[in-house]
PDB file with one MODEL, atoms N, CA, C and O in Angstrom:
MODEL        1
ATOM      1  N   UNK A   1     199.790  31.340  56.932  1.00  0.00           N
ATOM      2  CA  UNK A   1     199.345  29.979  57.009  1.00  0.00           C
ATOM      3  C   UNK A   1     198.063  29.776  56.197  1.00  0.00           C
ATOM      4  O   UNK A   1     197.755  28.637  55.844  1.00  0.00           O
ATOM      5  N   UNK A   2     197.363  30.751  55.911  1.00  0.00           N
ATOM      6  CA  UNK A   2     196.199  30.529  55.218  1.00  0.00           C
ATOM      7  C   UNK A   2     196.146  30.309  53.608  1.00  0.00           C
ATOM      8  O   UNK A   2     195.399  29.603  52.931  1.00  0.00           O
ATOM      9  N   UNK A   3     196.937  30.951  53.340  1.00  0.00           N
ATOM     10  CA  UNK A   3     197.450  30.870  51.890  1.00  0.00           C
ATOM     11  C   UNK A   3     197.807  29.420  51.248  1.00  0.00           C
ATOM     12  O   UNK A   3     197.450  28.797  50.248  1.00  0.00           O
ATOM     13  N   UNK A   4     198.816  29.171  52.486  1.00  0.00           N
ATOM     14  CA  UNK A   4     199.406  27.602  52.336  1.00  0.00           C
ATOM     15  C   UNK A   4     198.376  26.662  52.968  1.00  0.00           C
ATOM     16  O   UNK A   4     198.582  25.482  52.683  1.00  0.00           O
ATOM     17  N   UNK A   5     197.372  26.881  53.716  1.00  0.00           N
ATOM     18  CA  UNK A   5     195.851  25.862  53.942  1.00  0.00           C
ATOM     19  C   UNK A   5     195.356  25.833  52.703  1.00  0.00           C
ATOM     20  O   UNK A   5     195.071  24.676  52.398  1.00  0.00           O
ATOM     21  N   UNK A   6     195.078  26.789  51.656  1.00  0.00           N
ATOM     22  CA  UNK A   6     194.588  26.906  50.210  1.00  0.00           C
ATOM     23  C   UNK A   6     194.901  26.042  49.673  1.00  0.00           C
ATOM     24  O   UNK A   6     194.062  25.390  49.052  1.00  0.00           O
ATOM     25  N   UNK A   7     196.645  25.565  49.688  1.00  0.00           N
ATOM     26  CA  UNK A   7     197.360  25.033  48.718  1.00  0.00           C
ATOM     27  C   UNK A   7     197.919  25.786  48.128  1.00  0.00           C
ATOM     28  O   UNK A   7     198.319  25.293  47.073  1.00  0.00           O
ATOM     29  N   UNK A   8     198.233  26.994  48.276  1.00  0.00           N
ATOM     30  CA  UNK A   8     199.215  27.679  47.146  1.00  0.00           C
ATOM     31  C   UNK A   8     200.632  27.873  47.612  1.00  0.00           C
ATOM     32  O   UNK A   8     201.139  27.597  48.700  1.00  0.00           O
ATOM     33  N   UNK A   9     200.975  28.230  46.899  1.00  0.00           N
ATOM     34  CA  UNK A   9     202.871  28.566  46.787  1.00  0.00           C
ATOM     35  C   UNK A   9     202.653  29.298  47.663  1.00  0.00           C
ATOM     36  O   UNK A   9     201.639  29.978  47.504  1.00  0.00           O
ATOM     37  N   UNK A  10     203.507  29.539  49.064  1.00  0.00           N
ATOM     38  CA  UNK A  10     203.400  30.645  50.185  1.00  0.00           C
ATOM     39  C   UNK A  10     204.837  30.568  50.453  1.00  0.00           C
ATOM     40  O   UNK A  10     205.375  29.518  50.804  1.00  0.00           O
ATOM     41  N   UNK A  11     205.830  32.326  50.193  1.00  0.00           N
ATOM     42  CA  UNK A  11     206.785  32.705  50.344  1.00  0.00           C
ATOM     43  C   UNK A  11     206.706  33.357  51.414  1.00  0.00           C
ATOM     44  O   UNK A  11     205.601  33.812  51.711  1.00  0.00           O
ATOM     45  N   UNK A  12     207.495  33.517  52.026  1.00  0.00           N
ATOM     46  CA  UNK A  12     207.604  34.568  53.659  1.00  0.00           C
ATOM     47  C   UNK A  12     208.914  34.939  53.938  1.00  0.00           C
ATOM     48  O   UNK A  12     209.762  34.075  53.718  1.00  0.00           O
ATOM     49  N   UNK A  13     209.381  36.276  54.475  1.00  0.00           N
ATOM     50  CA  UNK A  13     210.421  36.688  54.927  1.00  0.00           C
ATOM     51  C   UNK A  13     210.169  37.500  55.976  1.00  0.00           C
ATOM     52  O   UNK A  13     209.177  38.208  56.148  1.00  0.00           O
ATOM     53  N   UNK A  14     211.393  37.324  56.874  1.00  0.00           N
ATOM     54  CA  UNK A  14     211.555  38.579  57.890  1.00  0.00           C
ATOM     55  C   UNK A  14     213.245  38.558  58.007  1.00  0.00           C
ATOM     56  O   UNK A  14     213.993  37.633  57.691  1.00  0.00           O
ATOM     57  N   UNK A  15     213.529  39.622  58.454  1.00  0.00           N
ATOM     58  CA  UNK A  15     214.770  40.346  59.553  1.00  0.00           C
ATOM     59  C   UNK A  15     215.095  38.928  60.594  1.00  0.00           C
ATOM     60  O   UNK A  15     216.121  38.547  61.157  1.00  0.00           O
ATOM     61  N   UNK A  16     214.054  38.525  60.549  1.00  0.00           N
ATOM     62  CA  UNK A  16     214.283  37.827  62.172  1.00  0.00           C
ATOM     63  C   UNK A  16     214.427  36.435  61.923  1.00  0.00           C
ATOM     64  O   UNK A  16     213.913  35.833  60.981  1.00  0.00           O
ATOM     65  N   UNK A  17     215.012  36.045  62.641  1.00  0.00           N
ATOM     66  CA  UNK A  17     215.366  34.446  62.515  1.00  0.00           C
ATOM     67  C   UNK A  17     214.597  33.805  63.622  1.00  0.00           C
ATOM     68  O   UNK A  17     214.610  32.586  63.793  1.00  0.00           O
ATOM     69  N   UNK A  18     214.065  34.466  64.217  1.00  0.00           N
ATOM     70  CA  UNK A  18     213.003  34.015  65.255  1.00  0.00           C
ATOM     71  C   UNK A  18     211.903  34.235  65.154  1.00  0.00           C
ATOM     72  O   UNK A  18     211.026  33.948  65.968  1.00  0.00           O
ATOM     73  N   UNK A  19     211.757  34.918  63.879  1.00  0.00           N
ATOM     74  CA  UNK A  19     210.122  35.002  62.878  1.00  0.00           C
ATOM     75  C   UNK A  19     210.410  33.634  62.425  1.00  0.00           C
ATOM     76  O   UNK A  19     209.793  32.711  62.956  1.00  0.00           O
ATOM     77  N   UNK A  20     211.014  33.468  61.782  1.00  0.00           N
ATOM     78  CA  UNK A  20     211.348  31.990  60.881  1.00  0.00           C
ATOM     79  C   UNK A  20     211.062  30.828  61.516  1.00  0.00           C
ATOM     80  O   UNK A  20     210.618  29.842  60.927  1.00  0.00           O
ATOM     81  N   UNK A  21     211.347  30.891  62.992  1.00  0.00           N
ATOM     82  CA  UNK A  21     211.271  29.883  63.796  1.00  0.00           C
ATOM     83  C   UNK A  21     209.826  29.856  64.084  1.00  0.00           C
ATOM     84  O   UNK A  21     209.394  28.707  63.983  1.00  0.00           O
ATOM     85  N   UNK A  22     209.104  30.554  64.345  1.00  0.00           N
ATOM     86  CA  UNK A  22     208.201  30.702  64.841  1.00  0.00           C
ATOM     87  C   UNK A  22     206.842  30.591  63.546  1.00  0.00           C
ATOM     88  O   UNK A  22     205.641  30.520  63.809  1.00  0.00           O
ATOM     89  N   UNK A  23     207.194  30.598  62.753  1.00  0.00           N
ATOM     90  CA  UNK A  23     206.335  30.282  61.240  1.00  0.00           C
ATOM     91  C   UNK A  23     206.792  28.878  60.509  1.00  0.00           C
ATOM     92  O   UNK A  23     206.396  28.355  59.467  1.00  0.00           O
ATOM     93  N   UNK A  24     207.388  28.638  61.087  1.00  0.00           N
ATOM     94  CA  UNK A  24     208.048  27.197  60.621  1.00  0.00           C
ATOM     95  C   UNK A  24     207.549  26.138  61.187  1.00  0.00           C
ATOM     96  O   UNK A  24     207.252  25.023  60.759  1.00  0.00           O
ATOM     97  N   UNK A  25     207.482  26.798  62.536  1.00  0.00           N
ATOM     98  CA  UNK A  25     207.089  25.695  63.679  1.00  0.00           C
ATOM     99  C   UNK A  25     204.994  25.621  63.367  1.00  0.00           C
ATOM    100  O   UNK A  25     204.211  24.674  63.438  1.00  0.00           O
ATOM    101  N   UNK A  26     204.771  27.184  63.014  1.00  0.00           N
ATOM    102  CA  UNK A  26     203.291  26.799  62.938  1.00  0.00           C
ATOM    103  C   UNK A  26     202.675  26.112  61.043  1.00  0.00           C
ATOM    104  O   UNK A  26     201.544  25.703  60.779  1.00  0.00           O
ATOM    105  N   UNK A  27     203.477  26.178  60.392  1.00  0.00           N
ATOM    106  CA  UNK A  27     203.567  25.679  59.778  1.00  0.00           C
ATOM    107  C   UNK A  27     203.766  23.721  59.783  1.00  0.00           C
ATOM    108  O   UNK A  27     203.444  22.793  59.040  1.00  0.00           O
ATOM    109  N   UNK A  28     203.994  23.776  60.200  1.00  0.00           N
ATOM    110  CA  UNK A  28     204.726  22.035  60.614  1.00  0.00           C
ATOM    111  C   UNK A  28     203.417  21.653  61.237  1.00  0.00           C
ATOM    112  O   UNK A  28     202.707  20.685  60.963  1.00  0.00           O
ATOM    113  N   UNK A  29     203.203  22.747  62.273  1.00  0.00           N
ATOM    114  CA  UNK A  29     201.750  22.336  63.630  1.00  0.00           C
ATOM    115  C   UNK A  29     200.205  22.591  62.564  1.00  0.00           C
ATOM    116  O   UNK A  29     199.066  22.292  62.923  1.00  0.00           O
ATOM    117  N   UNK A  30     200.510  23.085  61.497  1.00  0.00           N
ATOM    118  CA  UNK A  30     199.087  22.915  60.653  1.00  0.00           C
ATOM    119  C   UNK A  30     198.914  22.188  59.607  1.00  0.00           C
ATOM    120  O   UNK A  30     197.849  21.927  59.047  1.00  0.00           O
ATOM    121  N   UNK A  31     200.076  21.819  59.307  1.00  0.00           N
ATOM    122  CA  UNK A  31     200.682  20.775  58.290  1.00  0.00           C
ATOM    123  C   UNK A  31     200.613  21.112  56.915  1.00  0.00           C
ATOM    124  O   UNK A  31     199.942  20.449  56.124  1.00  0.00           O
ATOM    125  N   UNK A  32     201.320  22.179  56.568  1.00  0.00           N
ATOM    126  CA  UNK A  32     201.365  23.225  55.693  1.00  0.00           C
ATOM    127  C   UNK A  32     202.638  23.549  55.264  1.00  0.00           C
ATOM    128  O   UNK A  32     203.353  23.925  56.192  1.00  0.00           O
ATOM    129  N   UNK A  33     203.315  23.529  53.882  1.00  0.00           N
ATOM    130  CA  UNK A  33     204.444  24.075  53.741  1.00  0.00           C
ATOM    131  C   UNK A  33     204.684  25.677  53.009  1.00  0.00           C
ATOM    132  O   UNK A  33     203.920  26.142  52.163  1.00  0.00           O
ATOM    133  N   UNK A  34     205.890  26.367  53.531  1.00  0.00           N
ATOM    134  CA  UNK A  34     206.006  27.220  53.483  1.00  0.00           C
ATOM    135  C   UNK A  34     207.948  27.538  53.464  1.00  0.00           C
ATOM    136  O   UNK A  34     208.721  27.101  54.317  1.00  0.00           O
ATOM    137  N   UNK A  35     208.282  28.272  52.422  1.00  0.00           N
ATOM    138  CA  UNK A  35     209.533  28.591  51.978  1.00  0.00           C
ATOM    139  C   UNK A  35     209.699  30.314  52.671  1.00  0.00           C
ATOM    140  O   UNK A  35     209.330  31.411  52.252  1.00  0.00           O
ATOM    141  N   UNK A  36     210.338  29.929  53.739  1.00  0.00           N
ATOM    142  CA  UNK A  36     210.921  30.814  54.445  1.00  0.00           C
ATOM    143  C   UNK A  36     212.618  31.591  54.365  1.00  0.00           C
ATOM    144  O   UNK A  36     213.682  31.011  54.584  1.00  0.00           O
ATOM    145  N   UNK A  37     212.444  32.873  54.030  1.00  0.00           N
ATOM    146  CA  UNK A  37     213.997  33.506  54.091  1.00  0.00           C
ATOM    147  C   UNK A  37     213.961  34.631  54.767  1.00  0.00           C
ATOM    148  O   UNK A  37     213.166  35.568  54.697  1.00  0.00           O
ATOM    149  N   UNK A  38     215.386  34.372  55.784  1.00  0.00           N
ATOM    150  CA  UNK A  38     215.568  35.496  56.307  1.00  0.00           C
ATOM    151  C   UNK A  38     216.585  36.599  55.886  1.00  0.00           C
ATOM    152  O   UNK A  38     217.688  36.272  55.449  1.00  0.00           O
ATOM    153  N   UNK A  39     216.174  38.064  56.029  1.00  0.00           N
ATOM    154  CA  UNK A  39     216.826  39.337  54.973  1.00  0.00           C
ATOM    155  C   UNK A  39     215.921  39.896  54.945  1.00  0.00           C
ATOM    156  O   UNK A  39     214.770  39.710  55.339  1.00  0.00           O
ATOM    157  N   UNK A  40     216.797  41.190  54.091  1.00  0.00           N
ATOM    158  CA  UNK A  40     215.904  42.749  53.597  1.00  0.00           C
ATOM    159  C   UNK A  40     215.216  42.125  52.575  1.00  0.00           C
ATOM    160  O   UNK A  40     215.837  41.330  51.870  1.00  0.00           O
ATOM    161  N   UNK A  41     213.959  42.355  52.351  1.00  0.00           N
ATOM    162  CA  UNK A  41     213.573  42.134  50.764  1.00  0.00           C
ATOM    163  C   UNK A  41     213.900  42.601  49.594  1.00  0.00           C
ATOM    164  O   UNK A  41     213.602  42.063  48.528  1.00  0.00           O
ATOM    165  N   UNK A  42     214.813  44.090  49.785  1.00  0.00           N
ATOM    166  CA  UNK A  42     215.541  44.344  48.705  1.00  0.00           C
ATOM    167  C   UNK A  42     217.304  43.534  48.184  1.00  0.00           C
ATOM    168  O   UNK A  42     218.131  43.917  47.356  1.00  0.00           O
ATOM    169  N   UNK A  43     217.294  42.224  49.192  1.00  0.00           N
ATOM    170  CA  UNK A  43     218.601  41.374  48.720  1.00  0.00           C
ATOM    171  C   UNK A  43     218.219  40.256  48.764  1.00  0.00           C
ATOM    172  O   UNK A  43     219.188  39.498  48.711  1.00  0.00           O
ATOM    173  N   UNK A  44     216.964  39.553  48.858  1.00  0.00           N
ATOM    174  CA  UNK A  44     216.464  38.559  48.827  1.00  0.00           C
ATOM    175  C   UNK A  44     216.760  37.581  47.148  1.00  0.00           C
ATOM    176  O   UNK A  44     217.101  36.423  46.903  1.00  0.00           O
ATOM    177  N   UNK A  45     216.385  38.876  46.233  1.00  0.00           N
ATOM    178  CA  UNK A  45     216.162  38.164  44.968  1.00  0.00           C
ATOM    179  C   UNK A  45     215.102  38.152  44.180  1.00  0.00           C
ATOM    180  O   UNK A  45     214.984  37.795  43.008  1.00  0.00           O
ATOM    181  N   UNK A  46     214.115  38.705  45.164  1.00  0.00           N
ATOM    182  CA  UNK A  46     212.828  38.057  44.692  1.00  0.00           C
ATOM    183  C   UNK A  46     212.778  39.041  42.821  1.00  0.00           C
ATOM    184  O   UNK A  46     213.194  40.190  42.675  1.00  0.00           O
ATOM    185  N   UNK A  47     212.207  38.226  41.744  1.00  0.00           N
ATOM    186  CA  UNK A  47     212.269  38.972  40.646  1.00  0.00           C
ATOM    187  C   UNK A  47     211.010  39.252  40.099  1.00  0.00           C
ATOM    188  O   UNK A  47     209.945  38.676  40.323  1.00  0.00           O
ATOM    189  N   UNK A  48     211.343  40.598  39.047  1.00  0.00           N
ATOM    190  CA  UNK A  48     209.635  41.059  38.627  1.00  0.00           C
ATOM    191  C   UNK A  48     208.444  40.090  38.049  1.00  0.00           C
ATOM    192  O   UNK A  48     208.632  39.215  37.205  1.00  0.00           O
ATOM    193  N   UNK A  49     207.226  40.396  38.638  1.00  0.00           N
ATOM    194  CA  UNK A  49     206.286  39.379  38.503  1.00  0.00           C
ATOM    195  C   UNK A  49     207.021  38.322  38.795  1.00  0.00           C
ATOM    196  O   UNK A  49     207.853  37.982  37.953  1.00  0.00           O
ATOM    197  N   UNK A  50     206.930  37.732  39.746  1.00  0.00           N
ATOM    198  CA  UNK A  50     207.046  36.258  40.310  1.00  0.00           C
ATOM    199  C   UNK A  50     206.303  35.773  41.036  1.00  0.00           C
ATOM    200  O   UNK A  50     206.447  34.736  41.684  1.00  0.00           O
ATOM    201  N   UNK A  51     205.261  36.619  40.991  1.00  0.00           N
ATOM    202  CA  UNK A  51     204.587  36.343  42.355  1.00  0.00           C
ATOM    203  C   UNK A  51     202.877  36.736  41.698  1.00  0.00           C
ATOM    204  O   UNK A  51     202.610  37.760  41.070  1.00  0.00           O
ATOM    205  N   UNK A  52     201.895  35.629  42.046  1.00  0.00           N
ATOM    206  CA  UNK A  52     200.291  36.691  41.598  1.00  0.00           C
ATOM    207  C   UNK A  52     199.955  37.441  42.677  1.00  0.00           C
ATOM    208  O   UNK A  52     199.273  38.392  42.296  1.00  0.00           O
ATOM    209  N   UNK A  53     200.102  37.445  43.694  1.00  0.00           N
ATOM    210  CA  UNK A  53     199.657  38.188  44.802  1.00  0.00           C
ATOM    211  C   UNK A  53     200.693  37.865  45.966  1.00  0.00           C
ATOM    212  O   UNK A  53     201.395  36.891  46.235  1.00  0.00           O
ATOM    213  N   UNK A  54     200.448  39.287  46.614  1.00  0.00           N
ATOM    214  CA  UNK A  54     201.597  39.391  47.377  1.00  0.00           C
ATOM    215  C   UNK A  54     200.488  40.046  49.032  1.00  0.00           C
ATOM    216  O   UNK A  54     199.507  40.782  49.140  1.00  0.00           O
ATOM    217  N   UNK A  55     201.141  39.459  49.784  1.00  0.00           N
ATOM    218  CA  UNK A  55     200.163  40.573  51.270  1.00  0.00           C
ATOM    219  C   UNK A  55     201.539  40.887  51.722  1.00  0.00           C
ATOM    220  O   UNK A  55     202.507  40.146  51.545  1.00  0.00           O
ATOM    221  N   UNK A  56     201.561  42.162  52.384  1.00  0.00           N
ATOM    222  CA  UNK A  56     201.890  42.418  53.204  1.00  0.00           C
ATOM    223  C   UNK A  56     201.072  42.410  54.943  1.00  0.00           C
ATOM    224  O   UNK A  56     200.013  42.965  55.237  1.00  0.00           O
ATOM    225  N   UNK A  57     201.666  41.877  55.546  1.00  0.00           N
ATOM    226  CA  UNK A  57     200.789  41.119  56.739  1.00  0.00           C
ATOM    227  C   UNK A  57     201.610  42.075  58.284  1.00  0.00           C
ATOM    228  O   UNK A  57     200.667  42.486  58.959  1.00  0.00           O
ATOM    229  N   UNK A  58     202.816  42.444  58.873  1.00  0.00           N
ATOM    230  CA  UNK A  58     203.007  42.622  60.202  1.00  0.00           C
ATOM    231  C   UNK A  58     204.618  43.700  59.850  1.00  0.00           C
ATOM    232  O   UNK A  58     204.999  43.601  58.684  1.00  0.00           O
ATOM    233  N   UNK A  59     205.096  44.217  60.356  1.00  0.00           N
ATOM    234  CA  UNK A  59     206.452  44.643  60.651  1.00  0.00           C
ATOM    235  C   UNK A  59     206.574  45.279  61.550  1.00  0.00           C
ATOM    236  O   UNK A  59     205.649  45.937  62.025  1.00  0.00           O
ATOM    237  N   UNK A  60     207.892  45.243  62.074  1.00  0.00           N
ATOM    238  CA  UNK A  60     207.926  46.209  63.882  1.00  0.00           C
ATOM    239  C   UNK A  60     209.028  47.201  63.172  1.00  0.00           C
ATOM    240  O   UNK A  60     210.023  46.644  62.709  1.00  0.00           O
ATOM    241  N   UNK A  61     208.927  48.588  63.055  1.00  0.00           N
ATOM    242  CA  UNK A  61     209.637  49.346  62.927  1.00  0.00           C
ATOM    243  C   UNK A  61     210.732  49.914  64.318  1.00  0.00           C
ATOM    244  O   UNK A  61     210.278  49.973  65.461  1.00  0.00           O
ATOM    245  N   UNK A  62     211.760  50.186  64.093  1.00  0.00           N
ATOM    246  CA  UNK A  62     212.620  51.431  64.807  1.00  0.00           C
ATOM    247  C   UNK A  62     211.576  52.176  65.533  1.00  0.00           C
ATOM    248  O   UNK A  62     210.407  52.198  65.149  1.00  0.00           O
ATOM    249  N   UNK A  63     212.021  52.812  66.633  1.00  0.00           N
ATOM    250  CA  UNK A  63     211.193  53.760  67.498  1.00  0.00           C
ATOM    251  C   UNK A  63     211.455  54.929  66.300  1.00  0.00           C
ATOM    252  O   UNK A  63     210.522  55.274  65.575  1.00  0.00           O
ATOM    253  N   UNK A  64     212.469  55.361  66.195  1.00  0.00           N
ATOM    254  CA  UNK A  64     213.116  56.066  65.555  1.00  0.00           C
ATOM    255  C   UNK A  64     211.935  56.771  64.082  1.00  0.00           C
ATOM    256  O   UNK A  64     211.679  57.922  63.727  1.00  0.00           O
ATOM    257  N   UNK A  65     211.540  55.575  63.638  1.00  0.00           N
ATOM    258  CA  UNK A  65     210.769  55.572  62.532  1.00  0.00           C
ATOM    259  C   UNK A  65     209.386  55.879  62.726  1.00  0.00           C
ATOM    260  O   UNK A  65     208.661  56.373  61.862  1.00  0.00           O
ATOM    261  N   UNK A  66     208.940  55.477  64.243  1.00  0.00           N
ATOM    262  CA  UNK A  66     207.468  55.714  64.033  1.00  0.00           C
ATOM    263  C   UNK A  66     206.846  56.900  64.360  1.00  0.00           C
ATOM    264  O   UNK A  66     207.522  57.570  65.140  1.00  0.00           O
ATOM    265  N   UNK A  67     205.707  57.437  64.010  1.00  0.00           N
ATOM    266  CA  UNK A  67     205.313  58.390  64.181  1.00  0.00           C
ATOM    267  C   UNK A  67     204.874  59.008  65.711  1.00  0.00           C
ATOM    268  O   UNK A  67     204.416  58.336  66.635  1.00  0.00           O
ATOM    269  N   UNK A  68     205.123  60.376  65.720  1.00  0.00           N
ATOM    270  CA  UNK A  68     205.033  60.782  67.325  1.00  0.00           C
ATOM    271  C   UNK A  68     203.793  60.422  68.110  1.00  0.00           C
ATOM    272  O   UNK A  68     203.629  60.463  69.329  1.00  0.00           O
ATOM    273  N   UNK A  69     203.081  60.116  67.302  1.00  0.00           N
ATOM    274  CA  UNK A  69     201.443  59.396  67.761  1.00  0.00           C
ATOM    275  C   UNK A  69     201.673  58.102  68.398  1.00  0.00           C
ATOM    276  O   UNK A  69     200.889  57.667  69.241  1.00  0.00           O
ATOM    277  N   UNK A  70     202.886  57.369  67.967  1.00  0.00           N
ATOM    278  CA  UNK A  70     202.969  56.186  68.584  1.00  0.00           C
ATOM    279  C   UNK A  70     203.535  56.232  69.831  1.00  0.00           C
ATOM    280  O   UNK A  70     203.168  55.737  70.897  1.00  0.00           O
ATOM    281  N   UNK A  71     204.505  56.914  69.532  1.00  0.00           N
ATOM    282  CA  UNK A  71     205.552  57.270  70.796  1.00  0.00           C
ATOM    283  C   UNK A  71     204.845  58.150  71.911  1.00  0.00           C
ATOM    284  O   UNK A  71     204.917  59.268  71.401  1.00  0.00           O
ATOM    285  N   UNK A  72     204.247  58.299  73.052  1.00  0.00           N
ATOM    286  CA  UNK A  72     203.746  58.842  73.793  1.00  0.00           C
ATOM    287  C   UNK A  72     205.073  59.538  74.597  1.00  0.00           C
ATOM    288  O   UNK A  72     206.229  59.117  74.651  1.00  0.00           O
ATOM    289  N   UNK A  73     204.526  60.663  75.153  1.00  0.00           N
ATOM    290  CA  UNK A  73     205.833  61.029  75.736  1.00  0.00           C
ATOM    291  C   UNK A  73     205.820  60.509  77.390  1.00  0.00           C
ATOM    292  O   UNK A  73     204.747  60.355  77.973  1.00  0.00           O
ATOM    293  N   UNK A  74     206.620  60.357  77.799  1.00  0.00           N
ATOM    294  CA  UNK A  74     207.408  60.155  79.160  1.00  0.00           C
ATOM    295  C   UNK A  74     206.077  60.510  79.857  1.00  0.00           C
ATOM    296  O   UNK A  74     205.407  61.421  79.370  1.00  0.00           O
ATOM    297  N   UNK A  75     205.628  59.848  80.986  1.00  0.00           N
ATOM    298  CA  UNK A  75     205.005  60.339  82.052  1.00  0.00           C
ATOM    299  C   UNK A  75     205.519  61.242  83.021  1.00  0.00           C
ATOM    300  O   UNK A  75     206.592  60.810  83.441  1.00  0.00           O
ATOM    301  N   UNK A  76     205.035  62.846  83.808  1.00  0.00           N
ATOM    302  CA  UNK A  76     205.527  63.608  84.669  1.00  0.00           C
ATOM    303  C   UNK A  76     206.429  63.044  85.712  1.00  0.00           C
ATOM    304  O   UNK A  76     206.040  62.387  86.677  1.00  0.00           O
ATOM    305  N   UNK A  77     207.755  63.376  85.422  1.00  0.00           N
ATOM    306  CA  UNK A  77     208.515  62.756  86.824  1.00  0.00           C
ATOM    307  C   UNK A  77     209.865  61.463  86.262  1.00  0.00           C
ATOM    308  O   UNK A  77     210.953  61.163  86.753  1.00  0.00           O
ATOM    309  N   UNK A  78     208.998  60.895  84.840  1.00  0.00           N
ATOM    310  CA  UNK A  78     210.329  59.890  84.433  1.00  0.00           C
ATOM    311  C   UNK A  78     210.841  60.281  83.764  1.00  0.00           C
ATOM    312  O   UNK A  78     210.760  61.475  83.476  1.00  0.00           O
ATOM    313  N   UNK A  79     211.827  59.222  83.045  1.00  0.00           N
ATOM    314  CA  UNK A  79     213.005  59.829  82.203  1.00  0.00           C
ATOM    315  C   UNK A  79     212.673  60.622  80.853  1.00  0.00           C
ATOM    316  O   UNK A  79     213.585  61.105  80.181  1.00  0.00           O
TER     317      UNK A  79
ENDMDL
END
């Protein structure tokens, strides 16, 4: 949202269609536009240099994926 408070071109994607909803809606509530797609970013489209700056800002990985530091193990006694 800050990008698009600037005034600039602000692209956004997630997996989630309830990211979308939820950036759409605060978008609308700050009165800010913003071009939202949902997908992998490797089928999106997006093409080289299209962009001057790019953030990467949030993602929720797979348990699977994160490191054993994240994952704490089981407390004595549960599963």
């Amino acid at each position: 949202m800050y990008a698009a408070s600037l005034d600039w071109q602000t692209d956004a994607f997630d997996l989630s269609h309830a990211g979308q909803t939820k950036a759409l809606g605060l978008a609308q509530k700050n009165r800010v536009e913003i071009n939202y797609q949902v997908g992998n970013f490797a089928d999106l489209g997006y093409k080289i240099n299209e962009f001057d700056a790019m953030a990467f800002i949030y993602a929720h990985f797979p348990a699977a994926l994160k490191s054993p530091s994240n994952n704490p193990p089981a407390e004595a006694g549960g599963n």
